[in-house]
C-alpha positions as CSV (number, residue, x, y, z in Angstrom):
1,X,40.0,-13.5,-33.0
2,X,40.7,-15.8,-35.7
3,X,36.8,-16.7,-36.1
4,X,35.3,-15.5,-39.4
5,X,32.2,-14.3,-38.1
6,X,31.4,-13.2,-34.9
7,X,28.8,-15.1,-32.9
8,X,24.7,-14.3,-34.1
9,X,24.0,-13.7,-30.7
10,X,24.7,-10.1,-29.9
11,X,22.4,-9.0,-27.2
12,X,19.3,-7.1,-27.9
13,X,18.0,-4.3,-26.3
14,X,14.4,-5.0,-27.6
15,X,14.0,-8.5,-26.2
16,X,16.0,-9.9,-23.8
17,X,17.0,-13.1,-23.7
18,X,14.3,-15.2,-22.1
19,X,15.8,-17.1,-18.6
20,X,14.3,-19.7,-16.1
21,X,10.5,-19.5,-14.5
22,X,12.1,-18.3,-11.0
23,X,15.0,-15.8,-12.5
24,X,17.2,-16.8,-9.6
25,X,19.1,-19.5,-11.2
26,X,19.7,-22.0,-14.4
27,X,16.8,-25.1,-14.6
28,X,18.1,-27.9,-12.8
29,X,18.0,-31.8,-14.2
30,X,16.6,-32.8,-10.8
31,X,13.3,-30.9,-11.4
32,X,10.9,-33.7,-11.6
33,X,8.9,-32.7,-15.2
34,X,12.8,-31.9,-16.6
35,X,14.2,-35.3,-15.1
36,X,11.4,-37.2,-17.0
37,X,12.0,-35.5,-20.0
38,X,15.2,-36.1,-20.1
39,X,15.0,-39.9,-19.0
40,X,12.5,-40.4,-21.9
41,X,14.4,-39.0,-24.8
42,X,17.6,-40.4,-23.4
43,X,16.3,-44.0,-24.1
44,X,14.9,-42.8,-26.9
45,X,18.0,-41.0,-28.1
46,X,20.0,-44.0,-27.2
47,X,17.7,-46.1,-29.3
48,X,17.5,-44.3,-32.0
49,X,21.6,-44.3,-32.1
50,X,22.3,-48.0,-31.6
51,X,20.0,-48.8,-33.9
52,X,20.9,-46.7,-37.1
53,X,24.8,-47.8,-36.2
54,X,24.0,-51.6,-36.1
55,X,21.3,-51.3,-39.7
56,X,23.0,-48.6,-41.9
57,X,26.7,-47.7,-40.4
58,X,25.3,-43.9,-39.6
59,X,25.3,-42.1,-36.5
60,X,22.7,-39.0,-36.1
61,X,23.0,-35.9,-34.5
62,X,19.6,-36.0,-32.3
63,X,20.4,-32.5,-30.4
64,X,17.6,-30.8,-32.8
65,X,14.7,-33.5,-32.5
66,X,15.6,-33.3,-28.5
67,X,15.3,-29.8,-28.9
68,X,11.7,-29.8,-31.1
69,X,10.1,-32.5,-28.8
70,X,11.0,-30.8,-25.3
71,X,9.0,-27.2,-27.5
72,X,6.2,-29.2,-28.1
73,X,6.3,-30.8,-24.7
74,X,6.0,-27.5,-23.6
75,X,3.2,-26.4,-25.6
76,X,1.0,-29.4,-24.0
77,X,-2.0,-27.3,-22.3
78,X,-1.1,-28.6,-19.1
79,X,0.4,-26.7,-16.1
80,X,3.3,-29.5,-14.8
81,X,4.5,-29.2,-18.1
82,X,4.5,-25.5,-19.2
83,X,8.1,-25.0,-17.7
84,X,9.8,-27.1,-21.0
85,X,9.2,-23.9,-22.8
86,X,12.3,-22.2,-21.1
87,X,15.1,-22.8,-23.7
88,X,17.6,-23.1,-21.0
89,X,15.2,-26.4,-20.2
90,X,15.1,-27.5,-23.6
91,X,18.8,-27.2,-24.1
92,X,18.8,-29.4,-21.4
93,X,16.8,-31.7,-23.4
94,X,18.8,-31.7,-26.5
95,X,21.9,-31.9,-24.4
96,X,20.9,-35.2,-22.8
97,X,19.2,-36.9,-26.3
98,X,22.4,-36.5,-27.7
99,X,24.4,-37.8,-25.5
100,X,22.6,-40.8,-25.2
101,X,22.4,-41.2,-29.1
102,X,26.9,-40.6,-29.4
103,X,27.3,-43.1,-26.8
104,X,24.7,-45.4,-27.2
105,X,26.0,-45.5,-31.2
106,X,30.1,-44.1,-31.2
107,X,31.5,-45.1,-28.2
108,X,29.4,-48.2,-26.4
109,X,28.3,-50.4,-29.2
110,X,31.0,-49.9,-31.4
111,X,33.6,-50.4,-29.2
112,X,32.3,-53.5,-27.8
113,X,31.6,-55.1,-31.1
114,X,35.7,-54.8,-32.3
115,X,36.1,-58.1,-29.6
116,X,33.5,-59.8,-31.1
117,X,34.3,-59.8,-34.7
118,X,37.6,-60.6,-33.4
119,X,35.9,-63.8,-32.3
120,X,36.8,-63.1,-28.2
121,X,32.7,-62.9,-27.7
122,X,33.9,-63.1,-23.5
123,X,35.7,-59.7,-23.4
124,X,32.8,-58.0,-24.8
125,X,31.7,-57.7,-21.3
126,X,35.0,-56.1,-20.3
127,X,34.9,-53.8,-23.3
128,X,31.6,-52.3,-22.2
129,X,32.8,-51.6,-18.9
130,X,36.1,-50.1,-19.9
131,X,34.1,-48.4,-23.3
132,X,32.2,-46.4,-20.7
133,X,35.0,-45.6,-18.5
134,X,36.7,-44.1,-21.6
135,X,33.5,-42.2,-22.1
136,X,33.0,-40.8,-18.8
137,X,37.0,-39.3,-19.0
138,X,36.2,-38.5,-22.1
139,X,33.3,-35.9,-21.9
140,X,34.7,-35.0,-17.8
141,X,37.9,-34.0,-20.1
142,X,35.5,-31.5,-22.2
143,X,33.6,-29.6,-19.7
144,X,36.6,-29.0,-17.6
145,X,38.4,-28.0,-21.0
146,X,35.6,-25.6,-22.9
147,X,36.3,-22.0,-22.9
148,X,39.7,-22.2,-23.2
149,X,41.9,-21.6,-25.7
150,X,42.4,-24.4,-26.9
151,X,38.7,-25.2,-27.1
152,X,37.1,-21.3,-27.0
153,X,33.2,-21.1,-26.8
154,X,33.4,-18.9,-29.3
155,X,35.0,-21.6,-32.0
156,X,32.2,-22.5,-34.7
157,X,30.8,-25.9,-33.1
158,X,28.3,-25.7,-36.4
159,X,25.9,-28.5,-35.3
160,X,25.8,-26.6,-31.6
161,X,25.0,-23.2,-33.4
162,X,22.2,-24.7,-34.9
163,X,20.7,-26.1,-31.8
164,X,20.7,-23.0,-30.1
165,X,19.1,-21.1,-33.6
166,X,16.4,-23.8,-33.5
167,X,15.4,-23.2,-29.9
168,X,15.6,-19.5,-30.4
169,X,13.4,-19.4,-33.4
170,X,11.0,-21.9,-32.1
171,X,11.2,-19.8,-28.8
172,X,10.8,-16.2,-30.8
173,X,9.0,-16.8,-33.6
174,X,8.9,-14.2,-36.8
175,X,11.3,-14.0,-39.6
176,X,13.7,-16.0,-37.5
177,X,11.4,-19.2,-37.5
178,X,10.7,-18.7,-41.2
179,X,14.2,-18.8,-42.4
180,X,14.8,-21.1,-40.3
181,X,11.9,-23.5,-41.0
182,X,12.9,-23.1,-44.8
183,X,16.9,-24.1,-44.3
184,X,15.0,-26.8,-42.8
185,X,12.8,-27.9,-45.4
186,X,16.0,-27.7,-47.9
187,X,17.9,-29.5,-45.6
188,X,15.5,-32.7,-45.0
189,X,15.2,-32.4,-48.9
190,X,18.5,-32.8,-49.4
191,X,18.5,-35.7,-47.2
192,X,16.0,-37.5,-48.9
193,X,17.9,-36.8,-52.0
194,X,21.1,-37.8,-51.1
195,X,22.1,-34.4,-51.2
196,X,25.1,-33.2,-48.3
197,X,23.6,-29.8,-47.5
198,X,24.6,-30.2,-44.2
199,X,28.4,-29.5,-45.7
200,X,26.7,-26.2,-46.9
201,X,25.2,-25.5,-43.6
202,X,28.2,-26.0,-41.8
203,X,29.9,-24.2,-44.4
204,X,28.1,-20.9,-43.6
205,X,29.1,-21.0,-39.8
206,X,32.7,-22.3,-39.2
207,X,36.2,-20.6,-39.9
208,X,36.5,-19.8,-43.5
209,X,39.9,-20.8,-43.9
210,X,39.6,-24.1,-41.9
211,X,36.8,-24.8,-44.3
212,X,38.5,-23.9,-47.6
213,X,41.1,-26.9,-46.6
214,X,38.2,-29.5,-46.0
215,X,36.6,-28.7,-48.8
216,X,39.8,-29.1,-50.9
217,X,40.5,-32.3,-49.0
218,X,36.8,-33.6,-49.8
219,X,37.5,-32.6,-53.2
220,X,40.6,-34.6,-53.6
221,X,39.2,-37.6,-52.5
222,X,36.6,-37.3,-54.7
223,X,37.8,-36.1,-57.6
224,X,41.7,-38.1,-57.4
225,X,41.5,-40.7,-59.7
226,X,40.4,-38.4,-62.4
227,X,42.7,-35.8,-62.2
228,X,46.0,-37.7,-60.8
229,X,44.7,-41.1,-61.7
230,X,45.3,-42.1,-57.9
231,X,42.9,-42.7,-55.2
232,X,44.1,-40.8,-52.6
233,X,42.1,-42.1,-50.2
234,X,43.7,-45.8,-50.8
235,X,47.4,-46.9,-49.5
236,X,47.2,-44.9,-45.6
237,X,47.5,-41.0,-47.5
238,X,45.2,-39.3,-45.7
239,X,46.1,-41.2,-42.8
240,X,49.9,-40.1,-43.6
241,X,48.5,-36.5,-43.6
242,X,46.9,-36.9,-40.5
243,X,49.6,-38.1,-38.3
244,X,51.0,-34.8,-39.5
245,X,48.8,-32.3,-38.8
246,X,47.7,-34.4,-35.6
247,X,51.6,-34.3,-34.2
248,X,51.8,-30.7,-35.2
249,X,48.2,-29.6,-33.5
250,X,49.8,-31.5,-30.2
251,X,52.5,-29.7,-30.5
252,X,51.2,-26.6,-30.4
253,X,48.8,-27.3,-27.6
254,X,51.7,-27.9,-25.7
255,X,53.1,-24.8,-26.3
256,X,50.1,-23.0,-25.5
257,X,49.7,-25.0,-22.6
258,X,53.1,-24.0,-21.2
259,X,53.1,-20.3,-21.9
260,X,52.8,-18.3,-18.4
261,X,50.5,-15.7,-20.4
262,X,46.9,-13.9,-19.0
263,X,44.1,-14.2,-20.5
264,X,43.9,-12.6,-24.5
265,X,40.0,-13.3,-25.4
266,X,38.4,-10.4,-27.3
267,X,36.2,-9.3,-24.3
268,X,38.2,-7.5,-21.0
269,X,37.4,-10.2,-18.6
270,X,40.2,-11.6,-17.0
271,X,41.1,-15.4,-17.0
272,X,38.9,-16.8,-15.2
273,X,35.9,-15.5,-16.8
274,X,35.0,-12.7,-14.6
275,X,33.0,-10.0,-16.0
276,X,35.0,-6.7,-15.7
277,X,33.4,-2.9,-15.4
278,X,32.5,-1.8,-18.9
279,X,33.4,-5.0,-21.2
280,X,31.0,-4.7,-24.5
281,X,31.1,-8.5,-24.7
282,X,32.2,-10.4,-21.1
283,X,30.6,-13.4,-22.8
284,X,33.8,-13.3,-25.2
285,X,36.3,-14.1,-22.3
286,X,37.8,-17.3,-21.3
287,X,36.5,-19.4,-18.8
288,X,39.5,-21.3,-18.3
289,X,43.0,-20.3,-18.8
290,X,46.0,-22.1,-19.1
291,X,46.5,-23.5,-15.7
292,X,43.2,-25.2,-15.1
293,X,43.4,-26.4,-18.8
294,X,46.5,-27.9,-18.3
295,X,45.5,-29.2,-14.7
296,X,42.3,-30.8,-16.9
297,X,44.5,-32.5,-19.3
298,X,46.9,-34.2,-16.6
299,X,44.1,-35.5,-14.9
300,X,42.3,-36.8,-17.9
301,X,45.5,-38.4,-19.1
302,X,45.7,-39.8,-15.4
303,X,42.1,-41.0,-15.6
304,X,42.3,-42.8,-19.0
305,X,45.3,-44.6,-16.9
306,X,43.1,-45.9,-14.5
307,X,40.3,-46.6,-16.8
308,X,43.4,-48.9,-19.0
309,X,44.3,-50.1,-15.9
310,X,40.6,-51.4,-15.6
311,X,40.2,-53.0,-18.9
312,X,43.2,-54.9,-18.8
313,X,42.1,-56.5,-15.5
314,X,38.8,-57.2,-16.7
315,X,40.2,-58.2,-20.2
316,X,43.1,-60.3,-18.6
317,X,45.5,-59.1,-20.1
318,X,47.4,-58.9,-16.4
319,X,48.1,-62.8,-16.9
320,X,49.0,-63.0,-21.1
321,X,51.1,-60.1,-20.9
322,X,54.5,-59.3,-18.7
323,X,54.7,-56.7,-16.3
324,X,56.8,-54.3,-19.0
325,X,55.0,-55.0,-21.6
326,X,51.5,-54.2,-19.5
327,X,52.8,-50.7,-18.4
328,X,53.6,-49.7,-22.0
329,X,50.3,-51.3,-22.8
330,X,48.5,-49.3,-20.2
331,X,50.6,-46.0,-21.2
332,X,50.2,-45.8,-25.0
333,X,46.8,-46.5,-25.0
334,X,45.9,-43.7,-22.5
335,X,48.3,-41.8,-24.5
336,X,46.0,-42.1,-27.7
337,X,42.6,-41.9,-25.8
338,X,43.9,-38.1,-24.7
339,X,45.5,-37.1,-28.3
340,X,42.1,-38.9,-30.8
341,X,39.8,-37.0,-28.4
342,X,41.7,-33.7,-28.8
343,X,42.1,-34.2,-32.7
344,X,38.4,-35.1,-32.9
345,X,37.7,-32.4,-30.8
346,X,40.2,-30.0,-32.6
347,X,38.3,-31.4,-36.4
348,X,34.4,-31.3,-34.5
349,X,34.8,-27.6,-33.6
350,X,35.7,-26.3,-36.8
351,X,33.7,-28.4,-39.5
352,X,31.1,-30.3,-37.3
353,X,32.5,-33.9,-38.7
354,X,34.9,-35.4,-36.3
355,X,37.9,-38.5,-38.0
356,X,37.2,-40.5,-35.2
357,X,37.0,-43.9,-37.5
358,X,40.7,-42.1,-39.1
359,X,42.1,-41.5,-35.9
360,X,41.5,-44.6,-34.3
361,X,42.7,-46.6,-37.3
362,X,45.8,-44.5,-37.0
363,X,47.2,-45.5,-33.2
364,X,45.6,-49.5,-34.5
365,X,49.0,-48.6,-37.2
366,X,50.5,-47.8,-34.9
367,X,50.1,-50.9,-32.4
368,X,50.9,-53.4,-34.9
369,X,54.2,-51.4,-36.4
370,X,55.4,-51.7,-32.5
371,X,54.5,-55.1,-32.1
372,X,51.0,-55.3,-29.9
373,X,49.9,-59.0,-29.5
374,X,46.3,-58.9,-31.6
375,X,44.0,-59.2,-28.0
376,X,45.9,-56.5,-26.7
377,X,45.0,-54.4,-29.7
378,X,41.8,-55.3,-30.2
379,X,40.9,-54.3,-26.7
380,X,43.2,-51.0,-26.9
381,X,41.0,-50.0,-30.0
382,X,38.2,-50.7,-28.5
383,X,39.2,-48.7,-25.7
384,X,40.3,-45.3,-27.8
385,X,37.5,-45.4,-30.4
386,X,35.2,-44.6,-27.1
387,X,36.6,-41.4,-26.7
388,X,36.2,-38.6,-29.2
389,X,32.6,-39.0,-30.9
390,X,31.0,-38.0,-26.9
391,X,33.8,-35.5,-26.6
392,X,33.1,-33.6,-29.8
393,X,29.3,-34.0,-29.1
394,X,29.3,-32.2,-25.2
395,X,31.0,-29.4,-27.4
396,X,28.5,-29.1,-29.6
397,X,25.3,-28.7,-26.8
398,X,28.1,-26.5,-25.0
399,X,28.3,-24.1,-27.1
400,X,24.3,-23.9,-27.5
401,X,23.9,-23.3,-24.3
402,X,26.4,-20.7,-24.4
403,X,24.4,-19.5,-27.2
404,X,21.9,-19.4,-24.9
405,X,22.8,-18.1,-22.0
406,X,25.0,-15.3,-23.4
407,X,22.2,-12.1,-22.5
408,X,21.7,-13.5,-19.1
409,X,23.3,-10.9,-16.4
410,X,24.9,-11.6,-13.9
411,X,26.8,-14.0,-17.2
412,X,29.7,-15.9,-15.7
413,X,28.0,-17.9,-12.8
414,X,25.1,-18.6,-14.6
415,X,27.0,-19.9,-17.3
416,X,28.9,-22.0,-15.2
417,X,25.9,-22.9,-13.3
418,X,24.7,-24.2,-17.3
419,X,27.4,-26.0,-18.0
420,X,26.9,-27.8,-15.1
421,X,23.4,-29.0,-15.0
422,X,24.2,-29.5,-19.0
423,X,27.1,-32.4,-17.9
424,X,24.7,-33.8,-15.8
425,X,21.9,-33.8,-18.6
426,X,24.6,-35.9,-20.1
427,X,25.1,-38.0,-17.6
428,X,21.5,-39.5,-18.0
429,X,21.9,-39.8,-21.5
430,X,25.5,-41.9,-20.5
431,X,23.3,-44.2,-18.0
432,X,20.5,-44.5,-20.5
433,X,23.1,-45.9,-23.2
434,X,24.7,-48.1,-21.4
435,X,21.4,-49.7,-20.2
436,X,19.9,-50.0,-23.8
437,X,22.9,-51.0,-25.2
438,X,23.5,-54.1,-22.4
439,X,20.6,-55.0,-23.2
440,X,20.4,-55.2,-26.9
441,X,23.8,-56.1,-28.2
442,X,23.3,-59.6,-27.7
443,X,19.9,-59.4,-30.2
444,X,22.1,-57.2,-32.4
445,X,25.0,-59.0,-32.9
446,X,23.0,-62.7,-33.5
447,X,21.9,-61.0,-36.4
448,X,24.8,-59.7,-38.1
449,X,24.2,-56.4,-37.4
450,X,27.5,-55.1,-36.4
451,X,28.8,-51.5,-37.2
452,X,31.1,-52.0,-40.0
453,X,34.0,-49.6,-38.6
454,X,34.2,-52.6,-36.2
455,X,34.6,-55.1,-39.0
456,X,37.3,-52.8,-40.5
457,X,39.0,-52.4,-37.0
458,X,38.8,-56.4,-36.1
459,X,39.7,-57.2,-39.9
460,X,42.8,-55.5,-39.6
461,X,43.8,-56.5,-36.2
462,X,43.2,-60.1,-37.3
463,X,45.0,-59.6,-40.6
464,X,47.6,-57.0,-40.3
465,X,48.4,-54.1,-42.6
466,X,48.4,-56.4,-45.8
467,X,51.3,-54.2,-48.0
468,X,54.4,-53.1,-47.3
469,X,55.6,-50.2,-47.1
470,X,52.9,-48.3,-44.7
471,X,55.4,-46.4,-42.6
472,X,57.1,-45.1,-45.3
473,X,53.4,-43.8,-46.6
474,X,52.8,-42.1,-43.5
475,X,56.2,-40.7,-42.8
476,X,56.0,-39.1,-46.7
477,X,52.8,-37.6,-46.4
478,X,52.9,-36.1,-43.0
479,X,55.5,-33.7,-44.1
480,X,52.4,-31.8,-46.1
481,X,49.8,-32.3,-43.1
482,X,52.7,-30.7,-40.8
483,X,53.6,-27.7,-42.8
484,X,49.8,-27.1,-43.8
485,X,49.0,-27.2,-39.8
486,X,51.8,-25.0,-39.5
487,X,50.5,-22.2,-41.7
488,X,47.2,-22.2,-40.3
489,X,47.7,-22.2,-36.0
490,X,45.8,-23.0,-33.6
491,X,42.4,-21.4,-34.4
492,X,42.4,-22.2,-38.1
493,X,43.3,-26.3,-37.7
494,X,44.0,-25.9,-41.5
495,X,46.0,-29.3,-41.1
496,X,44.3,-31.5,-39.1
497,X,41.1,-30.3,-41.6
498,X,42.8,-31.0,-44.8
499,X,43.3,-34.5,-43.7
500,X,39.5,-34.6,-42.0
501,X,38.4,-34.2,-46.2
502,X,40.8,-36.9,-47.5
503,X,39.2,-39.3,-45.1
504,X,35.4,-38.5,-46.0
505,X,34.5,-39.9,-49.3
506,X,30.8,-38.5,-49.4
507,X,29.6,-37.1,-53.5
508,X,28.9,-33.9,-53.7
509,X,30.1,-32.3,-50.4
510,X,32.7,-31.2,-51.9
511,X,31.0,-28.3,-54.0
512,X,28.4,-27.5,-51.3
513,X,31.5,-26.8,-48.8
514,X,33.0,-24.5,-52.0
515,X,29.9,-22.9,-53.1
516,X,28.4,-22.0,-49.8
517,X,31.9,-20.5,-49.2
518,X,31.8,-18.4,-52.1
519,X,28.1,-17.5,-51.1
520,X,29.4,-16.8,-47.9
521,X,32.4,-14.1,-48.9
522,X,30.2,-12.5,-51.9
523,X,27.2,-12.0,-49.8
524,X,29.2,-10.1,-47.2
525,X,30.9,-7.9,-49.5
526,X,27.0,-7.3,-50.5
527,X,25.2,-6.8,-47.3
528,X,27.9,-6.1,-44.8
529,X,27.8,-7.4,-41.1
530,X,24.2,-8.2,-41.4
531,X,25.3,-10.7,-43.6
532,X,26.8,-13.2,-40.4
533,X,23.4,-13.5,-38.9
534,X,21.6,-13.9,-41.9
535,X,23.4,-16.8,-43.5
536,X,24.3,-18.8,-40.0
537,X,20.6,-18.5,-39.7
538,X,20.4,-20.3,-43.2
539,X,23.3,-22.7,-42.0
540,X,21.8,-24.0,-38.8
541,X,18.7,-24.7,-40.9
542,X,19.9,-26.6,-43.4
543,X,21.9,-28.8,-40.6
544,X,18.8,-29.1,-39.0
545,X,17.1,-30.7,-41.7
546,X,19.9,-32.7,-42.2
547,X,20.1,-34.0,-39.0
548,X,16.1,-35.0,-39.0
549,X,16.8,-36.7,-41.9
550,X,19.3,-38.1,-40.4
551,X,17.7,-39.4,-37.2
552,X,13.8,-40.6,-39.4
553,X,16.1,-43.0,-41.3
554,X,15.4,-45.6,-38.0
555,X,12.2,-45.9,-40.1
556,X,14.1,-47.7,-42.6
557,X,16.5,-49.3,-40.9
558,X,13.5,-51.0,-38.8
């Protein structure tokens, strides 16, 4: 297993994993306290999301305040309400606030907002409907997907890792809670400060090597035009280096997709996640193996069809456009819904940022270099910028739940049994974004407030690529983002990283990815093993804290 570190979760003879009031089975959302909980912070959530998107351009992780409301919920001295201290419950909770807050914010708002720049205020309606399509494939595509290969459970997923150390702390109390509660307290800090310490936090529980390329990518975006005189975020390089690693990491999904191969996770399960006699870890197998992967993949690509198919009726595109042109239409565009969500996906798991703004921008390129008609793009960007942001988010509160639920025995049907209820936690959150988001976009938009990734996508449909010369670019510096993906394979994503850090001009988070690194690698060689558990403790903190920070800035945005 490529993976740095192996997971903090180890089982422990001296206290076992703590599992549902009955013991019989996973929570369920349809429990009436659970179902209100989750309705609540999913408007909340979905609020919260909208709202920082439309004010500052920022969208929040809200996993961790879910997950800190549903504990306090369930330290109300009231019996009905007692239950919300199982962490199975309040994973439920964090899944669902989450949801609503990536949808409500990355997929819904935005996406509807690239017609209306445009100045085609009627299809915003259309793009809403077809926005949530895209999201529903989208996130269907991940929980069919996770625990494969291609995604495994046991990648880093940094913000989900700290979701399930919050819960756990809050739930065991101890050292735990204090380390945790003081990553916290750094992280916030940093927040108010300006300070990136999420980079550090994720820096202490992702794939060393995947990390060690976004940190040089972060650092030559920051630091270009001072040592090569060049901005190399300007003039489509990091977008160059993208296409790249992004054709390279498709291509070797497809390989992996098409090799007739058993199941090679680090635990003696077989393929389909069955716990065989005497594994030390079952937890460590794959849940889904080639076959059903590849199955999941052909019917998402076949969904995000039927969901094009949708918007250009609803757009009417069926009467500007002739029937040829339509098909490819209908084609490409479900084309680069499937490959931005699995590059997003590919990015989230590894670092915890996902390029979706980089990606998206990308396939725009690539509509106007083949000739799109400008309503036609417009609605096709709408349309792919949907996907991604939910897909890397339902990763993330995946793998807390597997967190969670990795010392429960019987493991593989109550993990799927989590999964399950977890999909449906997002489902709320879905239905709760699209509610608050119909009904405040109109309020939104009369005022200006309009995330500015839209302005930037509209602007350039409207306007074109503006210099010559942008194929050339991208063609040029792919050749590096190829040969880096190359070197790194499928775990590492050394690529597809690189060109994540050349998109992401943020000060600073260049030397907290470095430094925590280097923290990382000396303190091991110091303390050993124990070293893993220790610092990812640290790390979830200090994302944590970030991602309150985060998530209290709707105080001044209102």
């Amino acid at each position: 297993m490529s993976q740095s570190s192996p997971p903090t979760t180890a089982p422990s003879p001296e206290r076992p994993e703590r599992t549902s009031a009955s013991g019989a089975g996973h929570p369920r959302v349809r429990e009436p306290v659970v179902f209100v909980v989750l309705v609540v912070l999913s408007v909340v959530g979905a609020v919260i999301g909208a709202d920082l998107v439309a004010k500052l351009g920022i969208s929040a992780n809200t996993s961790v305040v879910g997950a800190l409301i549903a504990m306090l919920i369930g330290r109300i001295p009231l019996a009905g309400l007692r239950s919300m201290r199982d962490v199975h419950r309040q994973n439920l909770a964090q899944s669902a606030i989450s949801a609503a807050t990536f949808a409500s914010a990355n997929a819904l708002l935005t996406s509807i907002a690239v017609p209306y720049v445009f100045g085609r205020k009627d299809l915003v309606w259309p793009m809403l409907i077809g926005s949530f399509a895209g999201l529903l494939i989208d996130t269907w595509v991940l929980y069919r997907s996770f625990g494969s290969r291609l995604l495994p459970a046991d990648g880093a997923w940094p913000p989900g890792a700290a979701a399930a150390e919050t819960i756990k702390a809050g739930d065991r109390g101890g050292k735990r809670a204090l380390v945790l509660g003081a990553g916290t307290l750094v992280g916030l800090g940093g927040t108010l400060l300006s300070l990136p310490f999420s980079a550090a936090g994720v820096a202490f529980l992702g794939n060393v090597w995947a990390l060690l390329m976004f940190g040089i990518g972060l650092g030559l975006r920051e630091f270009g035009p001072d040592l090569f005189h060049t901005d190399l975020g300007a003039g489509y390089v990091p977008h160059g280096v993208m296409v790249g690693a992004g054709v390279v990491a498709l291509g070797q999904a497809v390989v992996m997709l098409v090799r007739r191969r058993g199941n090679t996770s680090t635990g003696d399960s077989t393929a389909t996640g069955q716990e065989a006699p005497g594994a030390a870890d079952p937890t460590t197998a794959y849940t889904v193996d080639e076959r059903a992967l590849r199955r999941s993949l052909v019917r998402g690509y076949t969904l995000f069809v039927a969901g094009a198919v949708l918007l250009a009726v609803l757009g009417g595109l069926v009467g500007d456009m002739s029937p040829a042109a339509l098909v490819g239409w209908v084609l490409f565009a479900a084309f680069a819904a499937l490959v931005h969500e699995l590059i997003v996906g590919l990015a989230a798991m590894q670092s915890g940022w996902f390029p979706s703004f980089a990606v998206t921008l990308i396939f725009l390129i690539l509509g106007l270099l083949i000739g799109i008609p400008s309503v036609p793009l417009a609605l096709l960007v709408g349309y792919v910028s949907a996907t991604g942001p939910a897909f890397a988010d339902m990763g993330y509160d995946l793998k807390a739940g597997w967190l969670l639920r990795r010392e429960h025995r019987p493991w593989d049907p109550y993990e799927r049994e989590g999964r399950r209820e977890q999909f449906r936690a997002a489902l709320i959150g879905f239905a709760a974004a699209l509610a608050v988001v119909a009904v405040l976009w109109q309020s939104y938009f009369r005022q200006g407030l309009v995330p500015p990734v839209a302005k930037v996508y509209a602007d350039t449909v409207r306007n074109g690529l503006g210099e010559p010369g942008v194929l050339r670019t991208l063609l040029l510096w792919a050749i590096p983002g190829a040969l880096v993906q190359l070197l790194g394979g499928v775990r590492r994503q050394m690529g597809v990283m690189l060109a994540t850090g050349l998109l992401i001009l943020t000060p600073h988070a260049c030397w907290m990815v470095l430094a925590a690194l280097a923290v990382r690698v000396g303190y091991r060689k110091w303390r050993g093993p124990r070293a893993d558990e220790e610092l990812n403790l640290v790390g979830a903190g200090l994302i944590a804290g970030s991602s309150l920070g985060d998530s209290a800035q709707i105080v001044k945005a209102g």
